[in-house]
VMD Tcl script that draws the C-alpha trace (Angstrom):
set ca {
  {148.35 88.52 50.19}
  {148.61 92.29 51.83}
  {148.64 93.77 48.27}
  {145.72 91.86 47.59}
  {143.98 92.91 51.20}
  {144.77 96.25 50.25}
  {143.26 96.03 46.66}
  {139.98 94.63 47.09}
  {137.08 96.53 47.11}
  {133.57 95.74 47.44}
  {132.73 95.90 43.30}
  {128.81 96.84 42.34}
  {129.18 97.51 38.87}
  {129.90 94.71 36.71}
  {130.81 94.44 32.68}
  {128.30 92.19 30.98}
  {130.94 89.67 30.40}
  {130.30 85.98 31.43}
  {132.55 84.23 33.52}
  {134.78 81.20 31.93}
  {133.38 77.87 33.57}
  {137.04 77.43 34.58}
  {136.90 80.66 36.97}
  {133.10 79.48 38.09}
  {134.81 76.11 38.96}
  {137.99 77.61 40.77}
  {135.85 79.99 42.75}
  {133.62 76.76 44.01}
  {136.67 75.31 44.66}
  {137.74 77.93 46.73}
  {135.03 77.86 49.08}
  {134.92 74.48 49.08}
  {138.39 74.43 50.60}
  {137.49 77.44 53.11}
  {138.32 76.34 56.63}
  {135.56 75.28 59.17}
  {135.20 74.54 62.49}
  {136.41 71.29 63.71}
  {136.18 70.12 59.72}
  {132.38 69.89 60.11}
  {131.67 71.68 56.81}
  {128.18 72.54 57.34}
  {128.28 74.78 54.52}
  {126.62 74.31 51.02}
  {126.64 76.70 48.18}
  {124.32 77.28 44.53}
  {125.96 78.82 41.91}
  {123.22 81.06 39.95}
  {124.48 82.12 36.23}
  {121.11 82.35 34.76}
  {120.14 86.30 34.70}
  {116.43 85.62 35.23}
  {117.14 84.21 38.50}
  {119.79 86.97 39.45}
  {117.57 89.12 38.45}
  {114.80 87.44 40.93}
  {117.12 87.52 43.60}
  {118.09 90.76 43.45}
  {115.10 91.91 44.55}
  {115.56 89.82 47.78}
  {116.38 92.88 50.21}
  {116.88 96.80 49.62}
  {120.28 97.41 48.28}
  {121.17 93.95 46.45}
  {119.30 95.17 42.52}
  {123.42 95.22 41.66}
  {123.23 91.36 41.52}
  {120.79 91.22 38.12}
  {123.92 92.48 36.50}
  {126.77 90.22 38.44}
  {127.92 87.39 36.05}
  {127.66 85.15 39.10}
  {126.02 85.34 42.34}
  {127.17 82.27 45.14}
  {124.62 81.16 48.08}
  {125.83 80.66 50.86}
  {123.93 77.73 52.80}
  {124.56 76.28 55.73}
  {123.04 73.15 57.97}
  {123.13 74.62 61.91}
  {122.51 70.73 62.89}
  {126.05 70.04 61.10}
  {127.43 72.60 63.42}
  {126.50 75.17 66.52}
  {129.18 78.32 64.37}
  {127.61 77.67 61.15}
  {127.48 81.38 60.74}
  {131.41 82.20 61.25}
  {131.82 78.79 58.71}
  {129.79 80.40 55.70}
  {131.24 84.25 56.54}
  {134.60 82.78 56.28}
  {133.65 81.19 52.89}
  {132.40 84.14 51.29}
  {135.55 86.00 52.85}
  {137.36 83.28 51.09}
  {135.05 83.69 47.33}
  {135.82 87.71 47.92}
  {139.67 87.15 48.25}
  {139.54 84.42 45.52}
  {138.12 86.52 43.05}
  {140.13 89.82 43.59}
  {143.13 87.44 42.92}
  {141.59 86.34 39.45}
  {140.75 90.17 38.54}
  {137.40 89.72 39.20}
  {134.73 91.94 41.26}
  {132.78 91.20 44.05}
  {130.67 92.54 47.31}
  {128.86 90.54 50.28}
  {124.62 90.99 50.31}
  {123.34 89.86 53.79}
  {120.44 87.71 53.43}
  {120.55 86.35 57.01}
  {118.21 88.60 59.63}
  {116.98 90.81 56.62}
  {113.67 91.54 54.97}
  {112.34 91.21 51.69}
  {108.89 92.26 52.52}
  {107.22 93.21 55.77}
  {105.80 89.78 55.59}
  {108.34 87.76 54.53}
  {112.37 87.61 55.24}
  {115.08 87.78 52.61}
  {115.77 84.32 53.60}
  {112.32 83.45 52.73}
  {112.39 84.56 49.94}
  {115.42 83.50 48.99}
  {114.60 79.81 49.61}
  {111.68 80.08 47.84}
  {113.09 81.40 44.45}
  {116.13 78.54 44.59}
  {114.07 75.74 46.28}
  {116.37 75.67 49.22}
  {115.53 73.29 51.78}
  {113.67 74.12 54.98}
  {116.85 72.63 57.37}
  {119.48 74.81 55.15}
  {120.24 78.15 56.06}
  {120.87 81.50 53.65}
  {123.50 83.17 55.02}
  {124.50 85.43 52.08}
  {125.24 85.70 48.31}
  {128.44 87.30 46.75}
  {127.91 88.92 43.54}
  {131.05 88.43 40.91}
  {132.12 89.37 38.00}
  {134.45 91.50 35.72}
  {134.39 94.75 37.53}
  {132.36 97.85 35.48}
  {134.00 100.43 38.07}
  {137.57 100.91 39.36}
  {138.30 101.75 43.05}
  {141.00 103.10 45.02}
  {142.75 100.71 47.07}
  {142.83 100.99 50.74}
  {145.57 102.99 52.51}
  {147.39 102.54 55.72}
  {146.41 105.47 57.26}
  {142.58 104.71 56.97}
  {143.13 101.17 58.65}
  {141.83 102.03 62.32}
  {144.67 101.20 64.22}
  {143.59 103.61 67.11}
  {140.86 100.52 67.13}
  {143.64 97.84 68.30}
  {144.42 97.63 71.77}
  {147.54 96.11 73.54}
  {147.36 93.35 76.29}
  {144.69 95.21 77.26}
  {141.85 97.43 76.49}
  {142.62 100.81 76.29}
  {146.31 100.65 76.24}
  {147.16 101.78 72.45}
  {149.01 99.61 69.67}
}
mol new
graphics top color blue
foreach p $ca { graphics top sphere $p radius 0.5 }
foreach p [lrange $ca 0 end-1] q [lrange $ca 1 end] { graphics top cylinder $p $q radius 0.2 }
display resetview
């Protein structure tokens, strides 16, 4: 799991290769299983394939136009009557769709939707739920872009970690 913490990198260049519907089916899987607070679940997810509507959404916020070419991107929904922390429950699914598809070679990288813009009238959630029909009681949290990388990364190395950022028993006191 460290080689694989060390590996990943957030991937914004993808090959125009299609994803198997085996991989599309383990990576739903994957977040399906992602833990939750007290099991409540309150997280829901639509898998987009279709490049018309990737290419729609990536015009939900500056900085996401790398999703028109992702194979795959993955709402992330949530229902905040389902559960009062259904923000950490969808951030540790997609944490759980990045690590799942670095382990299955695949490329990936987070675009915040929640709190963003797509327009000075209109948020990226907005917008969002109107491209994908999303209901009005479902949250957009994000969407994670995958597919087979198109660019090659350095892993991380220890000495760019931050551990002068982790304290001991007590602020301040170094680890």
């Amino acid at each position: 799991m460290l080689d694989l913490l060390y590996k990943r990198r957030s991937i914004r260049k993808y090959a125009s290769a299609k994803l198997e519907v085996d991989t599309v089916q383990l990576l739903i899987g994957a977040a399906l299983l992602s833990p939750s607070s007290r099991g409540f679940q309150p997280r829901q997810f639509v898998a987009v394939d279709d490049p018309e509507v990737l290419t729609q959404l990536a015009s939900c916020k500056k900085g996401a136009g790398f999703l028109k070419d992702a194979a795959l991107g993955i709402v992330i929904l949530a229902d905040p009557a389902k559960s009062d922390v259904w923000i950490e429950d969808a951030s540790i699914a997609a944490t759980i769709l990045h690590l799942t598809s670095a382990s299955l070679g695949l490329g990936s990288c987070w675009i915040q939707i929640r709190e963003r813009q797509f327009s000075e009238s209109e948020t990226a959630e907005q917008y969002v739920r109107r491209i994908l029909s999303i209901p009005e009681n479902l949250k957009v949290s994000s969407i994670i872009s995958i597919g087979y990388p198109g660019e090659s990364k350095s892993p991380h190395v220890e000495g760019d970690l931050g551990f002068n950022k982790v304290h001991v028993n007590k602020y301040g006191s170094k680890f």
